[in-house]
Kinemage of the C-alpha trace (Angstrom):
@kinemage 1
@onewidth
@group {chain A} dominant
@subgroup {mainchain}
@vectorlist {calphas} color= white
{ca unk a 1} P 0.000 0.000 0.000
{ca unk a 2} L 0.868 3.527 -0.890
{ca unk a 3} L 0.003 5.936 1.733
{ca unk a 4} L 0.800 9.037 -0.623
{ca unk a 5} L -1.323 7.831 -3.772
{ca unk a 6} L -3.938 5.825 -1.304
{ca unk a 7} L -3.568 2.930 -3.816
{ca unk a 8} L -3.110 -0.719 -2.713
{ca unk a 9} L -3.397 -4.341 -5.053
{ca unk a 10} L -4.300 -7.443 -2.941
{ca unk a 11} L -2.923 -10.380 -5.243
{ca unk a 12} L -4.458 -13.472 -4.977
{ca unk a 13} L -8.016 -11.778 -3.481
{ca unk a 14} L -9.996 -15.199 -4.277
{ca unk a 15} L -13.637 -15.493 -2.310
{ca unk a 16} L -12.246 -12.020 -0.554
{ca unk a 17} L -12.748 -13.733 3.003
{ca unk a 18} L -9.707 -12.329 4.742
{ca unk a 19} L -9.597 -9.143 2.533
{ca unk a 20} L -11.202 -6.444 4.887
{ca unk a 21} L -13.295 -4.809 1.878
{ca unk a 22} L -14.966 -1.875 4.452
{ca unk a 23} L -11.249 -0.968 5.841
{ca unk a 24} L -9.563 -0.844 2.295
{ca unk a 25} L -12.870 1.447 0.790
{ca unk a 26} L -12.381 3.644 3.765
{ca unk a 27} L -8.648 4.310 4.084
{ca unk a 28} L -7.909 4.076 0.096
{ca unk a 29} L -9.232 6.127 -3.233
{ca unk a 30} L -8.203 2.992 -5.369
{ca unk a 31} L -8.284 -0.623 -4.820
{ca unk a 32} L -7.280 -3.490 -7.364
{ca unk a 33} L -8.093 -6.810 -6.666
{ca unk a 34} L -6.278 -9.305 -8.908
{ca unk a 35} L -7.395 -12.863 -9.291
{ca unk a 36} L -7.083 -15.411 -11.938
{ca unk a 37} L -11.007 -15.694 -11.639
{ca unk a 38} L -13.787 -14.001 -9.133
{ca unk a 39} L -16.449 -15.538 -8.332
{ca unk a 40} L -19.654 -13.536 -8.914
{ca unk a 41} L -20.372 -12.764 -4.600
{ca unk a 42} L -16.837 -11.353 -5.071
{ca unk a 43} L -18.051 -9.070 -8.106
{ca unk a 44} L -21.429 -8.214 -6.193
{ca unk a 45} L -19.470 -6.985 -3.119
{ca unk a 46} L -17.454 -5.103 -4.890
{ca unk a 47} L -19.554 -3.594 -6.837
{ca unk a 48} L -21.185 -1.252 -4.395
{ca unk a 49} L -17.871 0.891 -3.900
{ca unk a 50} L -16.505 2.741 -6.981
{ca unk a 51} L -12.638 2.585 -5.881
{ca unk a 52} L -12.915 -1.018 -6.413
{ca unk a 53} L -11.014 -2.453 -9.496
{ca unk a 54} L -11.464 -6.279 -10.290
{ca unk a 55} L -8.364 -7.623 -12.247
{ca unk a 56} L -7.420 -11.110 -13.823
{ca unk a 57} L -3.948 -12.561 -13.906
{ca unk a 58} L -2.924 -15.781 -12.970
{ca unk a 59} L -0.783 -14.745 -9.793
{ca unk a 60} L 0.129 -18.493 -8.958
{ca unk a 61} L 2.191 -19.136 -12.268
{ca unk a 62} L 5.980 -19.524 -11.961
{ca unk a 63} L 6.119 -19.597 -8.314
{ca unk a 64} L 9.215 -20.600 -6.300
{ca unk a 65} L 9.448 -23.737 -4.269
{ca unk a 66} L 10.044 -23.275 -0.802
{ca unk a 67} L 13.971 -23.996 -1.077
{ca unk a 68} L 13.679 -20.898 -2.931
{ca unk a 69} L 15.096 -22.547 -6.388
{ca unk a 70} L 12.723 -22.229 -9.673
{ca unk a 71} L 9.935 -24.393 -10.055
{ca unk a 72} L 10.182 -27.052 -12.319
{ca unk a 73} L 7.816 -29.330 -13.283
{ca unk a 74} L 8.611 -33.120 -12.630
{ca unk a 75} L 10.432 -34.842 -15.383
């Protein structure tokens, strides 16, 4: 989060269930939620602030394994 632009992304927002939605439309002009899909109670929630911004990226693609190497896929 960016307290001089009031701008924040939550990655990976999903069914939003640990994403406190009232907080973020209170503290922030602008919030982008990026997901690789959102479910439509996520879209109807959302929906009722304008400084909401529903995104879609696959945010799980090309991630590290815990060893912190590259991930490969099995051979």
């Amino acid at each position: 989060m960016t307290c001089q632009r009031r701008h924040a992304v939550v990655l990976g927002s999903g069914l939003l269930d640990d994403v406190p939605l009232d907080d973020l439309a209170r503290l922030l002009d602008q919030v982008g939620l990026v997901n690789a899909i959102h479910p439509s109670l996520a879209r109807i929630v959302t929906r009722r602030d304008l400084n909401f911004a529903l995104m879609i990226a696959e945010t799980g693609a090309g991630v590290a394994k815990p060893s912190g190497g590259p991930a490969r896929a099995p051979t």
